[in-house]
N, C-alpha and C positions, 0 to 999 in steps of 0.2 A: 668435867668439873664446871658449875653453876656459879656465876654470882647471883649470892642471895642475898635478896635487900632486904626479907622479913627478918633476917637474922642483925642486921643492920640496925631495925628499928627497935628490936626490942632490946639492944645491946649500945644507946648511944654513947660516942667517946666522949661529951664535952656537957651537950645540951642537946634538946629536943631538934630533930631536924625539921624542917619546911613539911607541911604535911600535905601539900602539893609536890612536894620534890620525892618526896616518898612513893607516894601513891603511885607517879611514873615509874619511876624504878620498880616500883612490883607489878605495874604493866608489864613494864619490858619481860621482868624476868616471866611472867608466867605466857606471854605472846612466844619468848625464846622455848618456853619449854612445850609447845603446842607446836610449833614450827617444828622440832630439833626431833619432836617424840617419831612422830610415821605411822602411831598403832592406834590411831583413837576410832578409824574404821573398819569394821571388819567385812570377810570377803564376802557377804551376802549386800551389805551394802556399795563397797565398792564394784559388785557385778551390776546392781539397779542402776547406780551413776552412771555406767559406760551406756548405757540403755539410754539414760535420759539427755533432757537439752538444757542439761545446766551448764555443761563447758561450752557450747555456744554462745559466742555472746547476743548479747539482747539488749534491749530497754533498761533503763535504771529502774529497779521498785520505788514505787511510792512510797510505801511503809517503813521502808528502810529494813537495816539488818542490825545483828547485836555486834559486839566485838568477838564472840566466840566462833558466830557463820563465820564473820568475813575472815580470821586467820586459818579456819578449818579448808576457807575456798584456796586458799595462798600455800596454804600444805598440800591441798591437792595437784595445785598448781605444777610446784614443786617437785614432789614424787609421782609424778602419775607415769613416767616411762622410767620407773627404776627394775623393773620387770625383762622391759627389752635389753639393757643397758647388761652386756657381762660384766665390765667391772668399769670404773670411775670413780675420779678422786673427791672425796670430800673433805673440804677444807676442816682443819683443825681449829673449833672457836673454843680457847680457852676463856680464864675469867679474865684475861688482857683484850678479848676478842669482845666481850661482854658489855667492858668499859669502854671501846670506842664505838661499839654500837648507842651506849649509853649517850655518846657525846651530842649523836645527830637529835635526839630527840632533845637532850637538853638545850641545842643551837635554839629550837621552836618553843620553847618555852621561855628559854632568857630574850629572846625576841621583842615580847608582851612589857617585860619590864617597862619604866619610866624610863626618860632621855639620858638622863644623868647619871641615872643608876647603871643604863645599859651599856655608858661608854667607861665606865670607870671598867666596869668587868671586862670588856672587849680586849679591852688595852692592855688589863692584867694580864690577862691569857696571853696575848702576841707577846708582850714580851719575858713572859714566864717560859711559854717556849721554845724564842730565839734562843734565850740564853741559853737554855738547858742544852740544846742542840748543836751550839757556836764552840760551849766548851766539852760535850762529847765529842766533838769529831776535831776537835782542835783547830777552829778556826775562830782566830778571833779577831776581833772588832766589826764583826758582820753583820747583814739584815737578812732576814728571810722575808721570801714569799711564798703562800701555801698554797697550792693548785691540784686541780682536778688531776688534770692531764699534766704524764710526766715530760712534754716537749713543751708546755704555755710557759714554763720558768725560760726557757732557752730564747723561745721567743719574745718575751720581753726585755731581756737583757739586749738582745739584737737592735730590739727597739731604743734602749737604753742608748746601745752606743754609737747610733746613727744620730739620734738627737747631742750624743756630745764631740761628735765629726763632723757635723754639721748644724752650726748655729743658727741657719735659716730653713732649718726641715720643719718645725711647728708650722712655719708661716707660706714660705714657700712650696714647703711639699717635694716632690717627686721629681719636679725641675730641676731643684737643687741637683739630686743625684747623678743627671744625666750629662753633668759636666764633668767630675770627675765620680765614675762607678765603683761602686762599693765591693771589696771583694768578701768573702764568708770562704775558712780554709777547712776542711775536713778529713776525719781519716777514709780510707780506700773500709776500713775495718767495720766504721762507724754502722749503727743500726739500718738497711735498707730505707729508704722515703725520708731521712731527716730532714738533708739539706735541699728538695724537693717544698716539702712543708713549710719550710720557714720562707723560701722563695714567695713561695704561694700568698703566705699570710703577710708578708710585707709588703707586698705586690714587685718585686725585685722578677729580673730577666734571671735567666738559668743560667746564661753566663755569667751572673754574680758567684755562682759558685763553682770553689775549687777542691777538686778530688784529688789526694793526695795519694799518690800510691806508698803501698807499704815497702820494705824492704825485701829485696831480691837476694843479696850473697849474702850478711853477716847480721844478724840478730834473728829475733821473732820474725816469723815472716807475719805478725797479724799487729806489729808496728809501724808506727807510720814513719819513714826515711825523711830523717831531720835534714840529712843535706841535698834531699831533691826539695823539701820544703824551702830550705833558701834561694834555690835556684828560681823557684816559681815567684817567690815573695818580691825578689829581686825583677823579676821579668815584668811582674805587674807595674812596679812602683815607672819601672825606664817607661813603660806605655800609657803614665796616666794615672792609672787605676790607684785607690786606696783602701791599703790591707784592713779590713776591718777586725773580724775576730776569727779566733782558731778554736775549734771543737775539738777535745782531746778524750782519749777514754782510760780512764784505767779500771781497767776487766773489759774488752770487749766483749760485744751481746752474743759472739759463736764459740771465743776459745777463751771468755778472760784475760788476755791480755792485757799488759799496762805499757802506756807509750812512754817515753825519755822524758816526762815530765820537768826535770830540772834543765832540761838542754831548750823544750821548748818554751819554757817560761823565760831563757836569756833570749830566744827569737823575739818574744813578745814584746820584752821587753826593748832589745834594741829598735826593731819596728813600731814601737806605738801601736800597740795588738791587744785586744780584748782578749785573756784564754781563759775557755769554759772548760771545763772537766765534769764527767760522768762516767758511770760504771758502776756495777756490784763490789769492786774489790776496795772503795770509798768506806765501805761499814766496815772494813777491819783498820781504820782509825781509831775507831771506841776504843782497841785493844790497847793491854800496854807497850807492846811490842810492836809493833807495825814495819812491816818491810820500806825499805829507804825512798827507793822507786812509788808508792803511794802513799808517803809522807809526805812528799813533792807538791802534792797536791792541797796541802793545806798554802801557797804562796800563793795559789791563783787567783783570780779574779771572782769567779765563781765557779758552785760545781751546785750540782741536781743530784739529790738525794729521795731514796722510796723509801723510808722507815716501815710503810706497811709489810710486804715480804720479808723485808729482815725479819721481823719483831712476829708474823704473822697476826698485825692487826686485820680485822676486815674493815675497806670501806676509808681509809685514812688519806690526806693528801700525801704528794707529794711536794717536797721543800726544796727550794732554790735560795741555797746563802751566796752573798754578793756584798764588795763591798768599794760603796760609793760616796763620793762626801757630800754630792748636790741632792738633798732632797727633793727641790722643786723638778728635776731634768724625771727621777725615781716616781716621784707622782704621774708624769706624763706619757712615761714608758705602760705606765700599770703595777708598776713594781709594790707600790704603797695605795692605801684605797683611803680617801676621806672618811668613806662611808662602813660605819660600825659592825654590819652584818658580813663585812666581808673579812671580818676578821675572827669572826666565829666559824671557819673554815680551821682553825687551828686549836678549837676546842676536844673533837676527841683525840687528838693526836696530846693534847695538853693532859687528858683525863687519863690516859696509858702509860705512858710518862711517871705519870705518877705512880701510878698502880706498880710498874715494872720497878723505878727504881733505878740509880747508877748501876748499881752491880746484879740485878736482874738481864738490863740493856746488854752487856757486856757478856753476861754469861751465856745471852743464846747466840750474838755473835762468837764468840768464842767456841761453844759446841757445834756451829756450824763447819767452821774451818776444823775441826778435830774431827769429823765425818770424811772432810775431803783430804786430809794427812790418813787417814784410816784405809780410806780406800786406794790412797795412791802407792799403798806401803803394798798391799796385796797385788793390785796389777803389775807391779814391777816383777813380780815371780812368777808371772805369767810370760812364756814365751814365747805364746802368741798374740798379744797384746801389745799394741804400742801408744804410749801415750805422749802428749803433748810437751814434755822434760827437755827442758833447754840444758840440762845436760848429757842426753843425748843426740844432741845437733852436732851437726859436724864444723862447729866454728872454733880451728883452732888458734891457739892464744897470739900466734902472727896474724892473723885475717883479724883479729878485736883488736891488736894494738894499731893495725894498717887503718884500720874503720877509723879508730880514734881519731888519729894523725890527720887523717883526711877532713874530716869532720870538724875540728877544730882548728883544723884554719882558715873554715868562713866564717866559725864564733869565736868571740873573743874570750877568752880563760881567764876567772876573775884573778884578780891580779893579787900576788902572794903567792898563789898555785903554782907548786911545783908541777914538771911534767910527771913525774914519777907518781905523785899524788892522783893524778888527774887520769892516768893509767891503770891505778891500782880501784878506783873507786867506778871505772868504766865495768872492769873485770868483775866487783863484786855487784854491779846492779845486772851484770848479764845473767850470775849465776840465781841472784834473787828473783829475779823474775816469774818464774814459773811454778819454784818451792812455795813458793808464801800466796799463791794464787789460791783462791778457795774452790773455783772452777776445774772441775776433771774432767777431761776431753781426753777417751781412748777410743783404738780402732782395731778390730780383729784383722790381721796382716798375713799371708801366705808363709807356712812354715816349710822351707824346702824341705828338709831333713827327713819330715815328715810324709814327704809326698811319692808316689811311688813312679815309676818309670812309667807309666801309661796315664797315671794321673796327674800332672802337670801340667799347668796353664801353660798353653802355647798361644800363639799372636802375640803381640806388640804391648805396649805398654798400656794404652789407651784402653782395648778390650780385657787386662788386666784389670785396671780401677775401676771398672764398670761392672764388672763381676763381685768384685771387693765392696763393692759402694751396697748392690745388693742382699749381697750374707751380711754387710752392717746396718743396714736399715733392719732387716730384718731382726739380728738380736736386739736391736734396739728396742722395737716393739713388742718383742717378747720378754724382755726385761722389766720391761713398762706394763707388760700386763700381768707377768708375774710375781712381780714385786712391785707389787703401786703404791709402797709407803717409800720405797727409795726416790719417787721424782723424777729419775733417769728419763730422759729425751731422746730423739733422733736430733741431731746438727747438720746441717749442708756446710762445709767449710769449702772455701776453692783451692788452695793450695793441695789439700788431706782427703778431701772427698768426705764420703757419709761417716760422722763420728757419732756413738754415742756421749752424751754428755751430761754431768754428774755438777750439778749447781744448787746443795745444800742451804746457801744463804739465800735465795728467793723460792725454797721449798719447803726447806726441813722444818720451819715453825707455821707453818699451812698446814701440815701431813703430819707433823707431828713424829718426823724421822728418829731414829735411834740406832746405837751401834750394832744390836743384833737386826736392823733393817740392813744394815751394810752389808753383815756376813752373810745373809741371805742373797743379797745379792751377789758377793762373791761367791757362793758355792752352784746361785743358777747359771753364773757365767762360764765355772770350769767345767759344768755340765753344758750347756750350749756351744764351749771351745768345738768340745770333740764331737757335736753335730756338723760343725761347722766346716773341721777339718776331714773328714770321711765323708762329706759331699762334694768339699773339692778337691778331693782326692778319686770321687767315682764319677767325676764330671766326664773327663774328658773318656774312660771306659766307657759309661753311657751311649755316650757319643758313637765310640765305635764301634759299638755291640747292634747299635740303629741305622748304622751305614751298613752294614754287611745283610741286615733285611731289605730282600726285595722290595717287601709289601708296607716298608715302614718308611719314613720320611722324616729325620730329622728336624726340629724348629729350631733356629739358632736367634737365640732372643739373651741374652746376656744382662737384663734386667730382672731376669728370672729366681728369685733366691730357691735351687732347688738345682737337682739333676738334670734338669733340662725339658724342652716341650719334643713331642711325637704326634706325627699324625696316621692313622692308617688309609692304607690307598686299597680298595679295591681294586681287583683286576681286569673287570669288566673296562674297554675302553672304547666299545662301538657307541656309546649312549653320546649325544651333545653335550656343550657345555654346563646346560641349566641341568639336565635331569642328572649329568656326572657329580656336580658339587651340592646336591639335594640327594645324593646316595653315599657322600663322603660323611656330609652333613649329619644324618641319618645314623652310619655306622658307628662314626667316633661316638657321637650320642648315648648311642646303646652301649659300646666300648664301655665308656667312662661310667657308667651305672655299674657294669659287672666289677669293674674292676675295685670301687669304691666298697664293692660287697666282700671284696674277699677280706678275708683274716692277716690284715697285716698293717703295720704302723707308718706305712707311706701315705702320704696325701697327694691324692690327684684332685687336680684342680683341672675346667674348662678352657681356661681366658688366661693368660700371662697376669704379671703383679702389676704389670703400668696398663693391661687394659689396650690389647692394640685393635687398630681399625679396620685393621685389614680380613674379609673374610676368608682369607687360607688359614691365618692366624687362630681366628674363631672356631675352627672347625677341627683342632689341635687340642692332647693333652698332656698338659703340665704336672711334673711327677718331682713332689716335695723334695725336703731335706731326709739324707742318708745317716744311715748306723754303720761302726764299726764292720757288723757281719754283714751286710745286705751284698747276695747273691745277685750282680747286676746281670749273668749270662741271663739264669732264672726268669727274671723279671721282666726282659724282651721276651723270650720265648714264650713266657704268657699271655704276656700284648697280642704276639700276634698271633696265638693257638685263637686267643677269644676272638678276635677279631676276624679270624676266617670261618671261627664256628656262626657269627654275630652276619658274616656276609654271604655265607650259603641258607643261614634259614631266611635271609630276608628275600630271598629269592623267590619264596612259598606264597607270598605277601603283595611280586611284583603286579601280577595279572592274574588276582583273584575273583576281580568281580566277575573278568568272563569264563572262569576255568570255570568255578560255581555255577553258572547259568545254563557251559554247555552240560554240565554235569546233572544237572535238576533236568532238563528236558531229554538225555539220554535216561536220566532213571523212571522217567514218565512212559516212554515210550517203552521201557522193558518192565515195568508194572502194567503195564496195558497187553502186554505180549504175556504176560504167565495170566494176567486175568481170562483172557481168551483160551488158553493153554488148561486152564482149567476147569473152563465150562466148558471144554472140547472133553474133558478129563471125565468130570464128574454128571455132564449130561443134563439138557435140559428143566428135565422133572426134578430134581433139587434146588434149581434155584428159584423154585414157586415154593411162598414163605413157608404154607401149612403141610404142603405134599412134602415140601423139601425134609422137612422135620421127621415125619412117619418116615421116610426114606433110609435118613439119617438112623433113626432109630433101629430098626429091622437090619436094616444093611450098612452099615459105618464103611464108609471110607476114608484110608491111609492118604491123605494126601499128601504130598513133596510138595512144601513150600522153602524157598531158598532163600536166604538175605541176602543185600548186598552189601558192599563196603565202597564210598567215597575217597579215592586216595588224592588228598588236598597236593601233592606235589605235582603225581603227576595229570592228575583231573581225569580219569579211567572210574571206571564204577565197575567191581569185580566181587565174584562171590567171597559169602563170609565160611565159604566151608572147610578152609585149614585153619579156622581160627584157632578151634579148640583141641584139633589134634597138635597141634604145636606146641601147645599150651602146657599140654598134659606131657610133651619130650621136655621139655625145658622143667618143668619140677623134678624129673627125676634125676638131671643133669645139674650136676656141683657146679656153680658159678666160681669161674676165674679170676685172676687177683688181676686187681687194679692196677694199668699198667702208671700209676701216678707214682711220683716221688715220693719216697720211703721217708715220713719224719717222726721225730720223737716227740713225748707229750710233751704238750707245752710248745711245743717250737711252732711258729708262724710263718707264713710265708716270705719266701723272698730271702731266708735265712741260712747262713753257714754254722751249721753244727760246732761249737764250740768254738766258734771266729768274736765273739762276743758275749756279752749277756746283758739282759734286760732292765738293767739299770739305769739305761737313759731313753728309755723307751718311748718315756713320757716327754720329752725335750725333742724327737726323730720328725716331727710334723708340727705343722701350724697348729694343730687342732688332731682331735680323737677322732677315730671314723666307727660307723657304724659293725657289730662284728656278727648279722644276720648268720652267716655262712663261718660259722668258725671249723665246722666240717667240711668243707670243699677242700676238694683236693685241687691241686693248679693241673691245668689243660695241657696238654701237649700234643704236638702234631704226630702222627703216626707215618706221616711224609709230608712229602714237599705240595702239593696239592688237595688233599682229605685230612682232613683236621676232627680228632675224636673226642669225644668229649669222657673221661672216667665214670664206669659204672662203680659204685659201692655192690650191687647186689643183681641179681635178672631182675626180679621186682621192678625195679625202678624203671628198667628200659620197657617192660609191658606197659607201666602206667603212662608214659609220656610218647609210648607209639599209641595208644588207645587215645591220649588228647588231643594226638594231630587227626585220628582217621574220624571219619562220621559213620556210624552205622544206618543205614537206608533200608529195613525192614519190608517186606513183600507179604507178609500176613503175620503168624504167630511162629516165636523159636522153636523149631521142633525138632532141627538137627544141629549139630555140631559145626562148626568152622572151622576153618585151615590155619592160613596164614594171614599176618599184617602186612602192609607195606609199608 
């Protein structure tokens, strides 16, 4: 969906509009609709461009270009690796997305205006959008400032209230501070590099800042512990130091969390403390309903607000409400600009606004969170799934009311407050917490029940999560590539490890999410459950099915999301070091080609998933995610049937070039020996041209000329004369049945007959493999030492002993052959 201005023009609501105001607008729209189209080249001309040197760049032309080149250059720009690209998101511009693109061009054109006229409009706008935004999110008596970057509001508030803790920072500067140091408190939770950044741009020491750790026994572990925060606040003030201001979040950046807002707004307060507030779970303010714990948030001082991702504007700032009574201290922070152009930063955010509407605003807030109740309601029936639910924590209602009691007796309890009151209101911001969070943070967890006696994780806890962390990245990615309208992410938490994570309100109006996006992705996820659960359940089988092969070598790599890595060892061990790991090198190589050929929905991979340095590592392969039926005896056994067929033919291979040379000058010498052999034969007088002929003619001679055959293995040069009598026994003789494993159609390798079916076939691997050989049958040793490879037919074995031998000819065929070697 387009916004159309021509429809605009020919339909005005009042009066003629500007026909410079116009004519932009039908820029835009037809630039959007050239940018947005992809087709206006076709593939004979996009084949000449890749040929030419126009994506190089160059000199400017002279002549100039029209406006159609230059957006056609900007498309190609754009699109030109959407080809390589399997999948990527593309942002969702609706006609909301249209209007604040609208806005930046109209900033350059209200620019032009005269003085008077330009500052009346400027002004209208700033505060048409304060308003609008002071009384959707319920804060009032505020100012905003509109910023690029969503940390320059935080940073100038910093500014703000160094200048009003210190009265001689305009003049003196930096001096000032070094007498008594300024503290900044933040959460343990808070975004990575924040409280870094503002360091930086104040020019403050890193000791100015304090990391706040979260809580350890009793609440959210991704809150910040109010009463270690007093303890530090207190520690500062005895040494000097003053508390400047506290960064709070409600929704942190990994799990959404919202911190004690009401408890640390009494710290703030009792300490003379700036408290900022920030987070996603701020936009369900608009709502009418709003959970208590980020109501809180409307008494603070300020909070940092993105309207763009909510709303899915493109290209909108970011707003910082704040509210201060000194304008003059707000000018010098940056908070407020003299200068009129900087206040046309709040213009397309002013033009969206409109376009959306109170109850536009509120509804895609609103649909956002009803995606994340949607989706929280289905993983709760997943028994493999655990999610982020404060009320499945183990904090019982002794350890909240112990917390409280604790807690409040380094803050003072505003006065009227019963305890019972102050009890019961602890209890209900515990349980709201995590309900009313828009942010879904779950993690695939080990189902005992499910696991079998040989497939259980064993080792320690640590090699546990590590494992865990890998089959969850892993769905995460597969989630995200199979469902790219859900948004779904990878998260590092440190408490939880790898979670995937489901954050609708900075997605679902970019992408354009919807409820049947959800159940999509619910049903890829109870199909990925049970990938997930039958590989770690054939984990630790793998394992031991690879320790009982001599010739195999387990890789114990735990970052692995999959069955596990193998390496094959030949058994040649006189060779040195270099030519031992240039023949391992070599065979896994070759290994891993065969095996990627076969007919089967495993994926083998070269290299581990994190990529290790080590070349024993490299020289290993990694054997994907498991099905229900996958045959793990099988699947060894074929490793290393191939692997010994893969390291006796390379044998053929090792000292070719001299087996060949002595073989070329042994067949020289025995062509030279029958040459002689048969002018002994045939007699001088024949080999004079014109005699020989008459000779020929009158008296023919039978000659016995014999081929040879070159046997590449073992470098012997032997006659070709049982070639053809063998030839002629083996046709008349029935070919025996293949001594491979017996399957039924359709069944692929590595399979138990009725242990499964192919229903998640597509979900068993990263990726599809090639299925060249859907006719091979899998290898098997016929012993412990000679390794056979399955004939289908005798055919097959004539033709591939005829590719190995060379035939070495002595004159013309005139007899029969024996045998190959």
């Amino acid at each position: 969906m387009r916004f159309d201005f021509h429809h605009c023009m020919d339909n005005p609501p009042v009066k003629m509009m500007d026909s410079t105001l116009a004519e932009m607008g039908n820029h835009l729209s037809d630039a959007m609709t050239i940018l947005e189209s992809g087709k206006l080249e076709t593939d004979q001309v996009k084949e000449r461009r890749k040929l030419s040197w126009k994506d190089i760049p160059g000199p400017l032309q002279g002549d100039g270009q029209d406006v159609v080149s230059v957006l056609q250059l900007v498309q190609n720009l754009m699109h030109e690796d959407d080809d390589k690209q399997s999948h990527r998101r593309m942002q969702y511009v609706g006609e909301q997305g249209h209007m604040a693109l609208l806005g930046h061009s109209l900033a350059a054109y209200i620019s032009v205006l005269d003085r008077e006229r330009f500052r009346k409009l400027t002004t209208r706008i700033l505060s048409d959008t304060t308003l609008w935004l002071c009384r959707l999110f319920k804060y009032e008596n505020g100012s905003a400032y509109y910023h690029e970057d969503d940390r320059d509001g935080l940073l100038k508030v910093c500014r703000l209230v160094i200048n009003t803790h210190y009265e001689d920072y305009a003049t003196e500067g930096f001096t000032v501070l070094s007498s008594k140091q300024p503290v900044i408190y933040q959460s343990a939770a808070c975004r990575p590099g924040l409280g870094q950044h503002l360091c930086s741009q104040l020019g403050l020491p890193l000791s100015s800042l304090c990391i706040v750790p979260c809580n350890t026994m009793f609440g959210s572990l991704h809150q910040m512990d109010v009463a270690l925060l007093d303890k530090l606040i207190k520690d500062d003030r005895e040494s000097g130091k003053i508390p400047l201001l506290l960064i709070a979040n409600a929704g942190t950046p990994g799990a959404g969390h919202t911190d004690k807002l009401s408890r640390l707004k009494e710290l703030c307060v009792q300490y003379k403390m700036w408290l900022h507030v920030e987070g996603v779970n701020l936009a369900t303010l608009a709502l009418g309903q709003a959970a208590s714990s980020v109501t809180a948030a409307t008494k603070c001082d300020s909070m940092t607000l993105t309207p763009g991702p909510w709303l899915g504007l493109p290209a909108v700032p970011a707003v910082t409400l704040y509210r201060h009574d000194d304008p003059a201290l707000s000018l010098s922070a940056g908070l407020t600009s003299s200068q009129p152009v900087e206040k046309l930063r709040a213009l397309p955010l002013w033009l969206s606004l409109q376009y959306l509407g109170h109850d536009g605003i509120v509804e895609r807030i609103k649909q956002a969170t009803q995606l994340s109740q949607q989706l929280l309601e289905h993983l709760k029936t997943l028994a493999s799934i655990k999610t982020s639910d404060v009320l499945d924590s183990e904090v019982s209602l002794v350890e909240a009311l112990h917390m409280d009691v604790v807690c409040h007796s380094r803050v003072p309890v505003i006065s009227g407050g019963s305890l019972r009151d102050v009890l019961g209101s602890l209890i209900l911001s515990i349980v709201e917490d995590e309900l009313n969070s828009p942010v879904v943070v779950f993690r695939f967890s080990q189902d005992n029940s499910a696991s079998s006696s040989g497939g259980s994780i064993e080792g320690n806890v640590a090699e546990e999560r590590e494992i865990l962390d890998a089959l969850n990245r892993w769905l995460g990615e597969q989630l995200a590539q199979q469902v790219p309208m859900s948004g779904v992410d990878v998260v590092e938490l440190e408490d939880e490890g790898t979670c995937v994570r489901f954050n609708p309100l900075m997605t679902a109006a970019a992408l354009g999410t919807q409820e049947n996006d959800v159940a999509s992705l619910v049903e890829k996820l109870g199909e990925m459950i049970q990938v997930l659960s039958c590989t770690l359940r054939f984990r630790q089988d793998f394992k031991d099915e690879v320790l009982q092969q001599a010739s195999l070598s387990y890789i114990e790599d735990l970052s692995w999301p999959g069955l596990g890595g193998v390496r094959y060892e030949p058994r040649n061990t006189d060779l040195d070091e270099d030519k031992r790991k240039n023949r391992v090198e070599r065979v896994n190589s070759d290994l891993l080609k065969k095996l990627k050929e076969l007919d089967t929905d495993l994926n083998f991979s070269v290299v581990s998933f994190t990529g290790p340095e080590f070349c024993e590592e490299k020289n290993s392969i990694f054997i994907g995610m498991a099905t229900e039926d996958l045959d793990v005896a099988e699947l060894v056994e074929t490793i290393v049937s191939l692997g010994r067929h893969i390291e006796e033919s390379g044998k053929l291979f090792e000292n070719m070039t001299e087996v060949v040379m002595r073989g070329i000058q042994e067949a020289e010498l025995q062509l030279q020996k029958a040459n002689e052999e048969k002018l002994i034969e045939e007699g001088v007088l024949r080999q004079i041209p014109l005699v020989g002929s008459m000779l020929n003619w009158f008296s023919p001679v039978q000659a016995s000329v014999k081929g040879r055959t070159f046997n590449l293995a073992e470098g012997s040069l032997d006659s070709t004369e049982p070639v053809y009598s063998v030839k002629a026994q083996m046709t008349k003789e029935s070919s025996p049945d293949s001594p491979s494993t017996k399957r039924f159609p359709g069944q692929k390798l590595f399979r138990r007959h009725g242990a499964g079916s192919d229903s998640i076939s597509d979900t068993s691997s990263v990726g599809q493999l090639d299925e060249s050989f859907r006719d091979t049958a899998p290898i098997q040793a016929a012993d412990e030492d000679v390794a056979e490879v399955p004939q289908e037919h005798p055919s097959h074995a004539e033709e591939e002993t005829a590719s190995t031998d060379q035939r070495v000819p002595e004159g013309q065929d005139t007899e029969s052959s024996d045998a190959l070697r």
